[in-house]
LOVOMI-609415 format. One record per residue (C-alpha): residue in three letters; x, y, z. Coordinates in steps of 0.1 Angstrom, whole numbers, always signed. Example, Ala and Ser with C-alpha at 12.3 -4.5 7.8 and 13.67 -1.06 7.14 Angstrom:
+-----+-------+-------+-------+
|   r |     x |     y |     z |
+-----+-------+-------+-------+
| ALA |  +123 |   -45 |   +78 |
| SER |  +137 |   -11 |   +71 |
+-----+-------+-------+-------+
//
This chain:
+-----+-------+-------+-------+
|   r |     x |     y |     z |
+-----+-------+-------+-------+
| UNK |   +43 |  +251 |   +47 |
| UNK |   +48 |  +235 |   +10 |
| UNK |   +49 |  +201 |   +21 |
| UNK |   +20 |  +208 |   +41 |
| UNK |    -4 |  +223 |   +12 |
| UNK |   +13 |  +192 |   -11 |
| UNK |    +5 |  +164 |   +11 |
| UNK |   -30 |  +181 |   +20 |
| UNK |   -35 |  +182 |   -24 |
| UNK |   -23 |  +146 |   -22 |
| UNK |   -40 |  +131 |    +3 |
| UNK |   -72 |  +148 |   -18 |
| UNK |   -70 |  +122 |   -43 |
| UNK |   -75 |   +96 |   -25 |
| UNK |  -111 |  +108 |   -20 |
| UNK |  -120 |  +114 |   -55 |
| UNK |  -155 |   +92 |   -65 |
| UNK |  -148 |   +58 |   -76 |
| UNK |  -163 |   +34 |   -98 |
| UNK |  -182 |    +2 |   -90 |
| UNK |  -177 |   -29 |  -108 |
| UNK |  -206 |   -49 |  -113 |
| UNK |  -200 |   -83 |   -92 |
| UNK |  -216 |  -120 |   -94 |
| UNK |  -238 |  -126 |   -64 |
| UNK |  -224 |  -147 |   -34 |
| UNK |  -238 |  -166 |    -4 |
| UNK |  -233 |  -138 |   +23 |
| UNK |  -235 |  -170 |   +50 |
| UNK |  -203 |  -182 |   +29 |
| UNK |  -184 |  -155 |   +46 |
| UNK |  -168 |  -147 |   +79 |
| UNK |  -174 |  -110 |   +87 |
| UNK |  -156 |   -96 |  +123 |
| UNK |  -153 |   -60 |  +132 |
| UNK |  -124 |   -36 |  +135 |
| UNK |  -141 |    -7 |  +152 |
| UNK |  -109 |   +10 |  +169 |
| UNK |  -110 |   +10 |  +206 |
| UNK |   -89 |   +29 |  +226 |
| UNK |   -82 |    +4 |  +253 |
| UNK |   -87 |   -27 |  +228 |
| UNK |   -53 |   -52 |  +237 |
| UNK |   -53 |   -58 |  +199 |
| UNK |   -47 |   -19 |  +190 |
| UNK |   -10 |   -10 |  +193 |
| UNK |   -13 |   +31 |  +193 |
| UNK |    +9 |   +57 |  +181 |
| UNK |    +9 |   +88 |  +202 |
| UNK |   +30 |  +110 |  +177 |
| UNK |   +12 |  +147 |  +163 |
| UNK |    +8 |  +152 |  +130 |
| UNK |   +22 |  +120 |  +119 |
| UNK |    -2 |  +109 |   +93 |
| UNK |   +15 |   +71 |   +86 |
| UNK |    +9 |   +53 |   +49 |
| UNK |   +25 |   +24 |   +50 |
| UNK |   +40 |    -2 |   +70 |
| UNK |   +58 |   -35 |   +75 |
| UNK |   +66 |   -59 |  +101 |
| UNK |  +103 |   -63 |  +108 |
| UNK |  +109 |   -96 |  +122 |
| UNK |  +146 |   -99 |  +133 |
| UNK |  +142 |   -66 |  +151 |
| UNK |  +103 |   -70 |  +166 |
| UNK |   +92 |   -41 |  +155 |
| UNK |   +69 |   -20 |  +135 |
| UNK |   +86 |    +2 |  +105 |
| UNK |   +62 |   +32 |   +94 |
| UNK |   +60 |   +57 |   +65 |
| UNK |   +48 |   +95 |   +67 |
| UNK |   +28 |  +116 |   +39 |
| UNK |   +40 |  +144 |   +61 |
| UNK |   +71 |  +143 |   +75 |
| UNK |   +86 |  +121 |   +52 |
| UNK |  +107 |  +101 |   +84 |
| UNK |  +107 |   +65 |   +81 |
| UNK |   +94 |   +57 |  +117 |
| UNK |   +97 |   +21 |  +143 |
| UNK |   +77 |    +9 |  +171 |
| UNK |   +88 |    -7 |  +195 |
| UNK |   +68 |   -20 |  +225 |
| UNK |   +41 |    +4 |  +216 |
| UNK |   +66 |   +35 |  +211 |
| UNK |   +74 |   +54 |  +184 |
| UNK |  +112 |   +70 |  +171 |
| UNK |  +126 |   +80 |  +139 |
| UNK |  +143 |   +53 |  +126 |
| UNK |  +155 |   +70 |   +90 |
| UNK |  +157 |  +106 |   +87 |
| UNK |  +167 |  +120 |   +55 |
| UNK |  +156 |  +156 |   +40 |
| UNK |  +152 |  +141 |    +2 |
| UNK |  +124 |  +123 |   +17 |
| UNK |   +92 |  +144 |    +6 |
| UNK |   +60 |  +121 |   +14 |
| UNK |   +71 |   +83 |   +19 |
| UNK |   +43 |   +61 |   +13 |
| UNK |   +45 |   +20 |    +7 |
| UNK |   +71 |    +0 |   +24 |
| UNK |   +87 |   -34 |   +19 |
| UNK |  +112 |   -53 |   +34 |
| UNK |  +135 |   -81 |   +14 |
| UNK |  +138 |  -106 |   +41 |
| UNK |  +165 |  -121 |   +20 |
| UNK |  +187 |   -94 |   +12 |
| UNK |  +176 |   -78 |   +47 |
| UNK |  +168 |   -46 |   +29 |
| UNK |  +142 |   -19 |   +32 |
| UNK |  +130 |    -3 |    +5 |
| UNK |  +110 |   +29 |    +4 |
| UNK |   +86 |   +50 |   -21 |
| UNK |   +90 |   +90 |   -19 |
| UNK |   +72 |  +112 |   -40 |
| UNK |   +56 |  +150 |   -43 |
| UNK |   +22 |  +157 |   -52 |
| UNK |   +27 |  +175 |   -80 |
| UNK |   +44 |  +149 |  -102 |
| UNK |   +76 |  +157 |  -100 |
| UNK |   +95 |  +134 |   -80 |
| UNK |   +93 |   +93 |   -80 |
| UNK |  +116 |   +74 |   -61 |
| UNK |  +128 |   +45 |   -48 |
| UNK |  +147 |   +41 |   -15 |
| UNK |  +170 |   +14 |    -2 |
| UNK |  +186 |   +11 |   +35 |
| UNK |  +196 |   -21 |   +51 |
| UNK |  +179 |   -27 |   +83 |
| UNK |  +202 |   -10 |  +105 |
| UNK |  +193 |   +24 |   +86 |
| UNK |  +223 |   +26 |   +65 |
| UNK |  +216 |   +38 |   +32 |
| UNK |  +222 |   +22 |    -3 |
| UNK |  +205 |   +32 |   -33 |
| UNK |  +181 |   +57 |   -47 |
| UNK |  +163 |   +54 |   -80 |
| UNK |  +153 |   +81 |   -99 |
| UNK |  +118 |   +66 |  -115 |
| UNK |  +101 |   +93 |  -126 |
| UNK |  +133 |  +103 |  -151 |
| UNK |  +123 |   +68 |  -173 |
| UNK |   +94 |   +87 |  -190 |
| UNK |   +78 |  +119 |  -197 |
| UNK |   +50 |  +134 |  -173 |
| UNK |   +43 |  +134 |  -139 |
| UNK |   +48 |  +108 |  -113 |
| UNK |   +41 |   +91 |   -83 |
| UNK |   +53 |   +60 |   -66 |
| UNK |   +33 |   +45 |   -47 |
| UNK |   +39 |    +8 |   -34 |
| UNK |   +64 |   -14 |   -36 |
| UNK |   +72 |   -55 |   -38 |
| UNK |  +101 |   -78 |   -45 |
| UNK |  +105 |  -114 |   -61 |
| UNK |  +133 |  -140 |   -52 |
| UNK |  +159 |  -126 |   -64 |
| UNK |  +158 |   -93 |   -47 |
| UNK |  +149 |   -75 |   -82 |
| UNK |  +118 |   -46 |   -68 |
| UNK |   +88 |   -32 |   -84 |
| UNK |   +71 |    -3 |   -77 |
| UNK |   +36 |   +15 |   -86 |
| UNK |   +32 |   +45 |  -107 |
| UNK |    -2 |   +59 |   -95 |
| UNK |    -2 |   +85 |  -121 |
| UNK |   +14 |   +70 |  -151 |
| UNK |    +1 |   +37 |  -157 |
| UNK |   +38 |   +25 |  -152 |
| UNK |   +52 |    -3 |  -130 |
| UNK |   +88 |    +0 |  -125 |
| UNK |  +114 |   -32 |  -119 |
| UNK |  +147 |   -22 |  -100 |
| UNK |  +169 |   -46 |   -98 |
| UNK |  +193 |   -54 |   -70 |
| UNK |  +219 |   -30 |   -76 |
| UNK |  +193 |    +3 |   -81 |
| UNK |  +191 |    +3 |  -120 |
| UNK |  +154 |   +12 |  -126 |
| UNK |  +135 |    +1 |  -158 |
| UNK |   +98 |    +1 |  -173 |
| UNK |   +80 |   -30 |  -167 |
| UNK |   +50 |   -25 |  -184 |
| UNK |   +36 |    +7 |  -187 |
| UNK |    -2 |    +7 |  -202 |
| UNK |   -33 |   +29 |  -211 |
| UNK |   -56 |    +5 |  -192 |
| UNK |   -36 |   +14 |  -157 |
| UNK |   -36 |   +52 |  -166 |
| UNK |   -64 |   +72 |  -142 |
| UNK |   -80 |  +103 |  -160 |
| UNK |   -64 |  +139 |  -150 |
| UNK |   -66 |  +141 |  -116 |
| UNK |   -73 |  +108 |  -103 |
| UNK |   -50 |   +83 |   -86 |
| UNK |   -46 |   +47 |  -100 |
| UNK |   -25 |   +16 |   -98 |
| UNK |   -19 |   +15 |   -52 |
| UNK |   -10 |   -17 |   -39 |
| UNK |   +16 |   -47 |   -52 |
| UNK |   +25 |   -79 |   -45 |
| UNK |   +47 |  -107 |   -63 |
| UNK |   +33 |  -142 |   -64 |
| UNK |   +63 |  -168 |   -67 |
| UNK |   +46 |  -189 |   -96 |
| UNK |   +59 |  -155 |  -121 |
| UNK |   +36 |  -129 |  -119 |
| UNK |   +23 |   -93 |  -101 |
| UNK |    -8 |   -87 |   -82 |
| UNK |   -18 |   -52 |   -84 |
| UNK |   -50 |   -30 |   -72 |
| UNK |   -59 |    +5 |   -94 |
| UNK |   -78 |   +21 |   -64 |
| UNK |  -101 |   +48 |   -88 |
| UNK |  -117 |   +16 |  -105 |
| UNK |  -120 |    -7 |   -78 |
| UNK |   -99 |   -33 |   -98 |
| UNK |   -73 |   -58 |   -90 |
| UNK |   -45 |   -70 |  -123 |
| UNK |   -26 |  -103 |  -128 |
| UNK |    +6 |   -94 |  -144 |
| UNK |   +24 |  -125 |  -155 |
| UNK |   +64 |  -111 |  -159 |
| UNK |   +70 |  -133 |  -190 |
| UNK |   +49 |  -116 |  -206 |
| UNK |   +32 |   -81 |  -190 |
| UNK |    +8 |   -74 |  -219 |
| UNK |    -9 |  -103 |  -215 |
| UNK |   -24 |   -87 |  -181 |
| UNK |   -62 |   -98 |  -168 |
| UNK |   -83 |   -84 |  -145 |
| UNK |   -91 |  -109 |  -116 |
| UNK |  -127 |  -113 |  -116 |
| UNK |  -138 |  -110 |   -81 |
| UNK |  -173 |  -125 |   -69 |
| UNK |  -175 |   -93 |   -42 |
| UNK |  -168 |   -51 |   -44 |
| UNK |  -140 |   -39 |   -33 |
| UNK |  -140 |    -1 |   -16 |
| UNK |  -116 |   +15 |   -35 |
| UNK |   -84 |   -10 |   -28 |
| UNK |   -52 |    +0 |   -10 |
| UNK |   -26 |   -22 |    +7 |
| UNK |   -21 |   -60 |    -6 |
| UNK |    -4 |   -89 |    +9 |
| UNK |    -5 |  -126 |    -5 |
| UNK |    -6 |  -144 |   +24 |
| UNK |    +1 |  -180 |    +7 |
| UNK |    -2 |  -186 |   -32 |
| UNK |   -40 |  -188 |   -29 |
| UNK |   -48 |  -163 |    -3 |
| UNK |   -50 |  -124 |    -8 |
| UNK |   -53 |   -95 |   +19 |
| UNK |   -69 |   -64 |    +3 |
| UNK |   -73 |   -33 |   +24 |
| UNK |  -101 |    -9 |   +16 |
| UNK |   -96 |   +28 |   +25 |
| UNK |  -131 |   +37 |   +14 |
| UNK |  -115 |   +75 |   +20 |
| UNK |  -122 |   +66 |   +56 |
| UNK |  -163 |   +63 |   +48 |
| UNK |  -184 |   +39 |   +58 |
| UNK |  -169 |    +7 |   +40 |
| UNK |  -141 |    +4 |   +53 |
| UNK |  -126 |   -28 |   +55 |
| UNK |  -101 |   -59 |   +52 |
| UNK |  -113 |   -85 |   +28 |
| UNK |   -94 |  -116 |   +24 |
| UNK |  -100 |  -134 |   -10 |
| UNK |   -91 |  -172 |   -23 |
| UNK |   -88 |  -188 |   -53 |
| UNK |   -85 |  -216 |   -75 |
| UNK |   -70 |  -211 |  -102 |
| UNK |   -39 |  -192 |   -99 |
| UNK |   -56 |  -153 |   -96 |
| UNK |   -81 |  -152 |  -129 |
| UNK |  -110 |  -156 |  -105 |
| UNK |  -113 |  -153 |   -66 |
| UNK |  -138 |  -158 |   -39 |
| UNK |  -147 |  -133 |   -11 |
| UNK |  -140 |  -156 |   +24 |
| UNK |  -135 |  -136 |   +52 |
| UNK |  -146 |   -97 |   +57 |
| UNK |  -131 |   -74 |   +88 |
| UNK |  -153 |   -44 |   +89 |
| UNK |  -138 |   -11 |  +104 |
| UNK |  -163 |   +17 |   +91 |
| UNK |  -144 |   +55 |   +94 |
| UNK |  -112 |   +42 |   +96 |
| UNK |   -88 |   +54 |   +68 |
| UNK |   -67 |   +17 |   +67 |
| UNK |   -44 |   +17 |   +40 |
| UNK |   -19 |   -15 |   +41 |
| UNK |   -12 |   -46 |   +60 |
| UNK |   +17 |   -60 |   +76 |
| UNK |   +22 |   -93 |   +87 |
| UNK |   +38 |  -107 |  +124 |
| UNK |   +40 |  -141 |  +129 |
| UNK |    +8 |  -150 |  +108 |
| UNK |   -14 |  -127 |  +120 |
| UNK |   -20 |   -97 |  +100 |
| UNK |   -21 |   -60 |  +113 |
| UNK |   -37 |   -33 |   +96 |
| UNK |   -25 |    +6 |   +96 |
| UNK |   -55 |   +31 |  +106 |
| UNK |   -42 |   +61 |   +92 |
| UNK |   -70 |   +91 |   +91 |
| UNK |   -57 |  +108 |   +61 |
| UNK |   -96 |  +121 |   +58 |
| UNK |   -85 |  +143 |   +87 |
| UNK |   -53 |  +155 |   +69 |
| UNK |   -78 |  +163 |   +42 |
| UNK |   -99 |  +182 |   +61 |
| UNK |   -69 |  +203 |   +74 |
| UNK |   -76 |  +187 |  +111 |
| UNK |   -52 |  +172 |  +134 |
| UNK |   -45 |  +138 |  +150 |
| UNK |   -27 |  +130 |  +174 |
| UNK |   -27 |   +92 |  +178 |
| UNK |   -28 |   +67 |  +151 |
| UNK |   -34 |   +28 |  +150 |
| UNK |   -23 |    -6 |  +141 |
| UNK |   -52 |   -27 |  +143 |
| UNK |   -50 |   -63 |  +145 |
| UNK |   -67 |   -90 |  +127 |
| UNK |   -83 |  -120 |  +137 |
+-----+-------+-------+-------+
//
């Protein structure tokens, strides 16, 4: 019943009012807009007939063709397989796991767990036959509360992870010793609200990071994480979730909108190594709660997660991996 009433809290914040950033003007016939309205018997939509599960985040595991899935409720890290769902990981430290990534070169998964009320940020590490092999204590590198939220890695297997209630983003490197990156008053939400969300690591030395309560995305070069920007965007984004760089100029952002009406996958470009980007292709999918990408053999697949309905104290019993195209 606790986890219940703290994932229900948590799952709250996501829906808090967000903040629109004033955006250039752009050619609207510049743009190539498809739509992801979930249907049932739609060949692209891989569904997961599981009660209560309430999924966060996901990743594509090549070498064993499947699906790997978080759970705000549970906790289970789950796999699908040929369109069915199992527990993969089970382990009762796990709380609410939420972003997911695997290290294709160390062939390592690595997992986010956190509670609601800011007590408990972690990182996870298994190998990708479920064995464990680290845990990081985050939340113990500074004083208040916590919660991890995504996670990324660079080239040399070294992670870091979002802290959507401290402004913080964590490195741990290879062997589970956890650090503070940067931690900074421009990341920080205000009491109550839920910030820095989705990573990823761009190979030329720097972070990529969306702060969903401000509809923002952040360049954070590593030799220097002060020296931060906001990437000035020529389109709004929807209160920003999940991100994967699909190539060095091409981003996937995934917009929960708190499952409302602007919902959607946008897929930005740019020119000049993330200061600015352009809005080039828009996948629509109003009242859908998405929340991160994962990619299979180039083509990118979106998780539909209706956390609205965990919200509103409903259930659901079948949840959806949509594809893109």
């Amino acid at each position: 019943m606790m986890r219940n009433l703290l994932t229900r809290a948590f799952i709250g914040l996501l829906f808090l009012p967000t903040f629109s950033c004033s955006k250039e003007n752009f050619a609207d016939s510049d743009i190539h807009h498809a739509d992801l309205r979930m249907n049932i018997t739609d060949p692209d939509v891989i569904n997961i007939y599981e009660n209560n599960l309430f999924p966060e985040g996901i990743e594509y595991d090549i070498r064993g063709d499947r699906f790997l899935i978080s759970s705000v409720t549970r906790g289970d890290i789950g796999q699908v397989i040929n369109g069915e769902y199992s527990v993969f990981i089970n382990n009762p430290g796990f709380v609410s796991t939420l972003g997911l990534h695997i290290d294709h070169t160390t062939k390592r998964l690595l997992i986010t767990n956190s509670n609601i009320d800011g007590s408990l940020a972690e990182l996870y590490a298994y190998d990708l036959s479920g064995n464990f092999i680290f845990k990081a204590d985050l939340g113990a590198l500074s004083e208040g509360g916590h919660l991890a939220n995504d996670v990324t890695v660079d080239n040399k297997g070294n992670a870091y992870v979002t802290d959507s209630y401290g402004g913080i983003i964590y490195k741990v490197d290879i062997s589970g010793n956890a650090e503070i990156l940067i931690q900074e008053e421009a990341f920080t939400p205000p009491p109550g609200a839920f910030g820095l969300n989705g990573i990823d690591y761009d190979p030329r030395g720097f972070l990529i990071v969306s702060r969903l309560d401000t509809n923002q995305l952040f360049k954070i070069p590593f030799d220097n994480p002060e020296s931060f920007i906001e990437i000035q965007l020529n389109a709004e984004l929807f209160s920003p979730d999940g991100l994967y760089l699909k190539n060095p100029n091409e981003l996937i952002v995934v917009n929960n909108d708190s499952g409302g009406e602007n919902s959607r996958v946008q897929i930005f470009r740019t020119r000049d190594r993330w200061e600015t980007a352009t809005l080039t292709h828009e996948f629509l999918s109003p009242g859908n709660f998405l929340t991160t990408v994962a990619v299979k053999r180039n083509t990118p697949f979106v998780l539909s997660a209706h956390l609205d309905i965990l919200l509103s104290g409903g259930n659901q019993d079948v949840f959806s991996i949509l594809k893109v195209q």
